[in-house]
TIMI-2910 file (N, C-alpha, C, CB; in pm, 1 decimal, decimal comma, always signed):
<rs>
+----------+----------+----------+----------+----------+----------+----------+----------+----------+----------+----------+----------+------+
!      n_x !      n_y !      n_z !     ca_x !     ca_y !     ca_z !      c_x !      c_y !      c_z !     cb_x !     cb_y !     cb_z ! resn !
+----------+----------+----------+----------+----------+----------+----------+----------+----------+----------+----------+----------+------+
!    +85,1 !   -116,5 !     +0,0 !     +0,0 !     +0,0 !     +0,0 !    +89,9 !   +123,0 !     +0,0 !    -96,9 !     -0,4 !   +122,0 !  Unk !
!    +56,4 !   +188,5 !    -82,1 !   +160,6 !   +376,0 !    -87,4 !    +31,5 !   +455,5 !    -88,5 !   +288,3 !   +434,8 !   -279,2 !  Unk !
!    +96,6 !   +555,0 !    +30,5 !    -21,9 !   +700,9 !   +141,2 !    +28,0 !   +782,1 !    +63,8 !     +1,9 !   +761,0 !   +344,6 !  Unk !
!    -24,1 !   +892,1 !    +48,6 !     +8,3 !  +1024,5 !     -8,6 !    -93,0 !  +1099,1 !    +29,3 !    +27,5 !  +1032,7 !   -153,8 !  Unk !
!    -27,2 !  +1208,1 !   +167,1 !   -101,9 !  +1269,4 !   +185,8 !    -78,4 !  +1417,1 !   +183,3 !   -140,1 !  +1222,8 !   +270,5 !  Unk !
!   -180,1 !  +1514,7 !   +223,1 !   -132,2 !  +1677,5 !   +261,3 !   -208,5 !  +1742,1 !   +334,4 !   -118,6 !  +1772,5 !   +153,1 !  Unk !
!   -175,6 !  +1817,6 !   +428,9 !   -230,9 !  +1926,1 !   +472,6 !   -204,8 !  +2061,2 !   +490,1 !   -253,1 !  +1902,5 !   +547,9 !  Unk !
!   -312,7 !  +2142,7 !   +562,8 !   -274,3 !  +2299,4 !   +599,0 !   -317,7 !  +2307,5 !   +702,4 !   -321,7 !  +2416,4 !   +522,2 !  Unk !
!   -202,6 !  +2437,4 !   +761,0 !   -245,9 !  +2454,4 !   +901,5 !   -331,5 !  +2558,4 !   +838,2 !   -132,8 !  +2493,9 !  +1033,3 !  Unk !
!   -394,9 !  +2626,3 !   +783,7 !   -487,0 !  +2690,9 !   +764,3 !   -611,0 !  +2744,2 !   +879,7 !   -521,7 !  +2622,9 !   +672,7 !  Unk !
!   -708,3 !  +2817,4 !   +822,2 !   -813,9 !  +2767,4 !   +899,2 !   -916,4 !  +2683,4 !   +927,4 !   -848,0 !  +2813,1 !   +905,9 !  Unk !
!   -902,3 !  +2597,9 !   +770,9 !   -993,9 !  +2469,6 !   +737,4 !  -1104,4 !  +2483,1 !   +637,5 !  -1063,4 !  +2421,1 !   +862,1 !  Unk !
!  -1183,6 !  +2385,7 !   +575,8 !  -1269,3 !  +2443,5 !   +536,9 !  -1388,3 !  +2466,3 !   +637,7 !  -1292,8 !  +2386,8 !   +431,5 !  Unk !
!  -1470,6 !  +2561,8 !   +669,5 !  -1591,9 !  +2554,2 !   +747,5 !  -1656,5 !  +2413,1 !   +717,7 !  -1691,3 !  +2676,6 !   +710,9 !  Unk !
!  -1743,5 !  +2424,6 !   +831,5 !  -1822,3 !  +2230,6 !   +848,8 !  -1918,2 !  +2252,0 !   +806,6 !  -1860,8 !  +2137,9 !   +999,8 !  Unk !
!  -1977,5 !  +2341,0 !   +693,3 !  -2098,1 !  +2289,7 !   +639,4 !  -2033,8 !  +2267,6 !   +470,3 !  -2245,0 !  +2411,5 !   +665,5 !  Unk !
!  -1914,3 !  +2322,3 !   +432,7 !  -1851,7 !  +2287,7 !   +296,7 !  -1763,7 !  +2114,4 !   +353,1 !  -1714,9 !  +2452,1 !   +234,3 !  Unk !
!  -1741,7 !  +2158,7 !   +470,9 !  -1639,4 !  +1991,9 !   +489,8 !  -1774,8 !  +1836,4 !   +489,7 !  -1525,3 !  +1996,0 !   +725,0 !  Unk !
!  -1928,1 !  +1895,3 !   +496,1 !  -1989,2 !  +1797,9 !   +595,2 !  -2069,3 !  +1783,2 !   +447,3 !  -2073,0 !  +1849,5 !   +771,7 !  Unk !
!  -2072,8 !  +1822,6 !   +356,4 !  -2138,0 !  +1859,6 !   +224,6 !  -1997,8 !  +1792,0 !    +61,9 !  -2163,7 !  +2086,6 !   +242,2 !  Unk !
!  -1833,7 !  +1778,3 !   +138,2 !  -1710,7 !  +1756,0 !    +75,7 !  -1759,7 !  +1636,5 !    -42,1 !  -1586,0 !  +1705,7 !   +196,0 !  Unk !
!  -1796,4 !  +1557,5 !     -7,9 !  -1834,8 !  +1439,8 !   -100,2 !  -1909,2 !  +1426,8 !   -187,9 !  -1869,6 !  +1359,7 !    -57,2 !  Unk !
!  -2021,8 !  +1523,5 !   -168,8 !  -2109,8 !  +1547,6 !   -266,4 !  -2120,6 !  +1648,9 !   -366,2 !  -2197,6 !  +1551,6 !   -217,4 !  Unk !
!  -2122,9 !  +1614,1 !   -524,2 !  -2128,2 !  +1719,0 !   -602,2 !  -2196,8 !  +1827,6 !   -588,8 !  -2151,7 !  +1688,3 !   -692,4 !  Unk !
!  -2223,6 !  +1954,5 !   -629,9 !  -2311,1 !  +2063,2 !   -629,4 !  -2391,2 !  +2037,3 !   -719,7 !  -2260,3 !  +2185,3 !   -644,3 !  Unk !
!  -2486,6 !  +2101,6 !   -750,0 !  -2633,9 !  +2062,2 !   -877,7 !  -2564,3 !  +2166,7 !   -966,6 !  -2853,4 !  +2111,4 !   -828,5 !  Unk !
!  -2472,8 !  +2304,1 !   -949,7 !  -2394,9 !  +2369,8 !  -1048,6 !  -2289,3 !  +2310,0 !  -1111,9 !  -2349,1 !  +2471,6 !  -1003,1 !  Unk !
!  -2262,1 !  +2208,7 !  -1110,8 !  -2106,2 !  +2147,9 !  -1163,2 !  -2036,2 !  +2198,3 !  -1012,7 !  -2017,6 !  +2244,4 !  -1344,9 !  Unk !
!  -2015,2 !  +2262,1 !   -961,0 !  -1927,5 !  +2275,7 !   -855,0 !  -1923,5 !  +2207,1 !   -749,4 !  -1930,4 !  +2372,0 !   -816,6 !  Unk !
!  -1726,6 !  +2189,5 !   -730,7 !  -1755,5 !  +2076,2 !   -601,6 !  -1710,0 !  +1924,7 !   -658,7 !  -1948,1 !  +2069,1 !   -552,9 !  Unk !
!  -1653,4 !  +1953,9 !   -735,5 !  -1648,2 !  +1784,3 !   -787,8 !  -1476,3 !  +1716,0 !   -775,5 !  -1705,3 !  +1777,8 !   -992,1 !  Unk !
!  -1413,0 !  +1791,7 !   -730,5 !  -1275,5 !  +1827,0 !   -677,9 !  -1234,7 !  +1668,4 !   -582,2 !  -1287,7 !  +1996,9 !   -564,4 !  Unk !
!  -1261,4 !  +1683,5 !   -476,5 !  -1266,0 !  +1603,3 !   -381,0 !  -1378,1 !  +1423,1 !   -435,9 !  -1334,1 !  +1719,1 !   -249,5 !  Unk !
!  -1517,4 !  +1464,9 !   -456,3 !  -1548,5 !  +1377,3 !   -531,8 !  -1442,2 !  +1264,2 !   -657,1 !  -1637,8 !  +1458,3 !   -581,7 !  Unk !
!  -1430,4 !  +1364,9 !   -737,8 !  -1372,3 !  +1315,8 !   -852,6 !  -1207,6 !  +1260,9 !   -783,9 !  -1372,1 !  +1451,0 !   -983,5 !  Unk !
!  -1162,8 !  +1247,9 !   -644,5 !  -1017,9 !  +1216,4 !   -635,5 !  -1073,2 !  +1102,5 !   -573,5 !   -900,3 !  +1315,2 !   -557,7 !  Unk !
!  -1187,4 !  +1103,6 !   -513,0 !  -1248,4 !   +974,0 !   -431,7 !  -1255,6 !   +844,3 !   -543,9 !  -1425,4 !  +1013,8 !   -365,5 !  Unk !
!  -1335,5 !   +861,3 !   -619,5 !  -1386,3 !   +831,5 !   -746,0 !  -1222,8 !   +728,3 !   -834,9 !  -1443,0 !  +1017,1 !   -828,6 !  Unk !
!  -1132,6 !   +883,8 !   -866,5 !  -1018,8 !   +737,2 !   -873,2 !   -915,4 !   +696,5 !   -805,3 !   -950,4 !   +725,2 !   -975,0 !  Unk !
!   -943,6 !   +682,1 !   -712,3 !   -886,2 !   +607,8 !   -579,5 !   -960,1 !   +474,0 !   -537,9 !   -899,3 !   +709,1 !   -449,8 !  Unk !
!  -1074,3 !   +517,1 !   -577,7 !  -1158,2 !   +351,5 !   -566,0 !  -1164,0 !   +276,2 !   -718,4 !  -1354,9 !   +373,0 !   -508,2 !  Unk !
!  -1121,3 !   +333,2 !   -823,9 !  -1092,7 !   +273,9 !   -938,8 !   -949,0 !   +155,4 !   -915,7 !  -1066,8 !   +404,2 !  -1046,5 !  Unk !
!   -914,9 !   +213,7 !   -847,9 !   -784,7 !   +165,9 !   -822,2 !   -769,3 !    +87,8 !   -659,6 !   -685,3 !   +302,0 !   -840,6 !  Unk !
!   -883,1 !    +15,2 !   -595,1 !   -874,4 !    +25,3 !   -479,2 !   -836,5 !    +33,8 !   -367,9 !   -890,8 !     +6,6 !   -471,8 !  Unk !
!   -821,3 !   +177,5 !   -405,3 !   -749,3 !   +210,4 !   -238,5 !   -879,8 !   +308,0 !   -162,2 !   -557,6 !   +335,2 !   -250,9 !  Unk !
!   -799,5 !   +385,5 !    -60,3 !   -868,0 !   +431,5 !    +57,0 !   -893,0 !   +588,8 !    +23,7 !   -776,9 !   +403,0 !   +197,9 !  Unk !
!   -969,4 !   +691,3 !    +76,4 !   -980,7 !   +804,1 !    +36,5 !  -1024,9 !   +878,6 !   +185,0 !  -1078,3 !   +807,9 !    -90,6 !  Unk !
!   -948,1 !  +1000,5 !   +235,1 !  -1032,9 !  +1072,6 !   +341,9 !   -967,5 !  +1255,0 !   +321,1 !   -994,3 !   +984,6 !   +531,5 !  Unk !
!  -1061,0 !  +1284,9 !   +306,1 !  -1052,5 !  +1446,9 !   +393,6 !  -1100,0 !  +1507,8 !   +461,3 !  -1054,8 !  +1533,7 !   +358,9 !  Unk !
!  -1062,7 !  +1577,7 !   +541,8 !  -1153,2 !  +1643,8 !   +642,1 !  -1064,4 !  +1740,3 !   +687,9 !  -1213,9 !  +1553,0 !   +759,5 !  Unk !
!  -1124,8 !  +1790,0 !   +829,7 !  -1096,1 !  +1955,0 !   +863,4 !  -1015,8 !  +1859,3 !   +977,6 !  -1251,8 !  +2103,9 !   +913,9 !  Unk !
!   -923,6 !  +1964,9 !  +1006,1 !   -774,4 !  +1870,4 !  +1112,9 !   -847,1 !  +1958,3 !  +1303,5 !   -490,7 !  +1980,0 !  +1034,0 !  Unk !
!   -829,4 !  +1882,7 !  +1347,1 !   -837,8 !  +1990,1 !  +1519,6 !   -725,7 !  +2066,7 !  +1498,5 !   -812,9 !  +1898,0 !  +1702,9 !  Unk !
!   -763,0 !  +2171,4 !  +1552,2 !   -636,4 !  +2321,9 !  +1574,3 !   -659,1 !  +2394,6 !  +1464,6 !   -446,7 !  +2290,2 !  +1572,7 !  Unk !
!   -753,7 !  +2357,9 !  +1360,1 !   -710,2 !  +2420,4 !  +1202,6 !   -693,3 !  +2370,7 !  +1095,1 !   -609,7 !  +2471,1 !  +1190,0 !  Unk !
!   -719,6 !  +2356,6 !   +991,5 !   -642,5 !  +2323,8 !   +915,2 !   -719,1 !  +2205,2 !   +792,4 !   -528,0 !  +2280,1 !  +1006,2 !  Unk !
!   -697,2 !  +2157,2 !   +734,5 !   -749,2 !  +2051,5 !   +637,8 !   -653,7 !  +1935,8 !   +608,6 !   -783,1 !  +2116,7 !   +504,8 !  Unk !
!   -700,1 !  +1789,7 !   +566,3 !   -592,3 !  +1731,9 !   +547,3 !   -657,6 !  +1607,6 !   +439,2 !   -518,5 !  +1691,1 !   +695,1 !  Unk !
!   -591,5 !  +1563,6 !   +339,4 !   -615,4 !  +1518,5 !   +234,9 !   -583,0 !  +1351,6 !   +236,1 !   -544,4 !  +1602,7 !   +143,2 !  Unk !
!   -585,0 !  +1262,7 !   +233,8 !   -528,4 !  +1148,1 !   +198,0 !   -527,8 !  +1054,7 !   +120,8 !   -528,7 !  +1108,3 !   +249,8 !  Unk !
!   -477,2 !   +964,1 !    +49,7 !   -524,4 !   +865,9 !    -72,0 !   -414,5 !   +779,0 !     +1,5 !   -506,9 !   +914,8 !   -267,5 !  Unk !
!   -438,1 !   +654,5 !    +27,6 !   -400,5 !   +527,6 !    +49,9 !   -437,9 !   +438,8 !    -98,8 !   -480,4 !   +475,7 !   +190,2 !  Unk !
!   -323,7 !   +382,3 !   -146,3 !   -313,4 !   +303,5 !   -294,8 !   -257,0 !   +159,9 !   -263,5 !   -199,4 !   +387,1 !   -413,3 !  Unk !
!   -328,9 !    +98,9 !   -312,6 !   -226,4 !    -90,3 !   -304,9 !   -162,1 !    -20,9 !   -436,2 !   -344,6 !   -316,6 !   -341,7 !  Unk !
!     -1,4 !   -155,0 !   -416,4 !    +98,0 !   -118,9 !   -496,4 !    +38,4 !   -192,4 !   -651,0 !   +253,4 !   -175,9 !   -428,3 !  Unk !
!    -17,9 !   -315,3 !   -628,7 !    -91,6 !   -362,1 !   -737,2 !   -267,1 !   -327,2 !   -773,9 !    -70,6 !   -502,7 !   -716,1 !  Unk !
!   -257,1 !   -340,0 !   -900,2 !   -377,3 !   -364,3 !   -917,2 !   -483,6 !   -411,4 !   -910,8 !   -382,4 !   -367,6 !   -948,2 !  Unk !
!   -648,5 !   -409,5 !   -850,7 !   -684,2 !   -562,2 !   -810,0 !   -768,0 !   -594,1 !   -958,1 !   -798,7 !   -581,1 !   -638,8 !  Unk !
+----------+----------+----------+----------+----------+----------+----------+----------+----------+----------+----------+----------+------+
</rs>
């Protein structure tokens, strides 16, 4: 399995854009996070983001080294 992750100490995104993250908008907008979920499970691995305590946001994709 290979992680690749990132974050910011930022201020995060607010919790009604973080609690809403997964789901597309009905404008096309928003498909960012979706669409990285999307091929990460093409490929099956793991997918999370969310808002960090203290601040901040943090991204992750967990990948098997093979294909299944």
């Amino acid at each position: 399995m290979s992680t690749a992750s990132t974050a910011s100490a930022g201020s995060g995104a607010p919790a009604s854009v973080a609690a809403t993250a997964s789901r597309p908008k009905a404008d096309g907008a928003g498909h960012g996070l979706v669409g990285l979920r999307e091929r990460v499970a093409v490929y099956g691995g793991d997918f999370d983001a969310r808002r960090r305590l203290g601040g901040g946001y943090r991204v992750r994709a967990r990948l098997p080294l093979e294909r299944p």
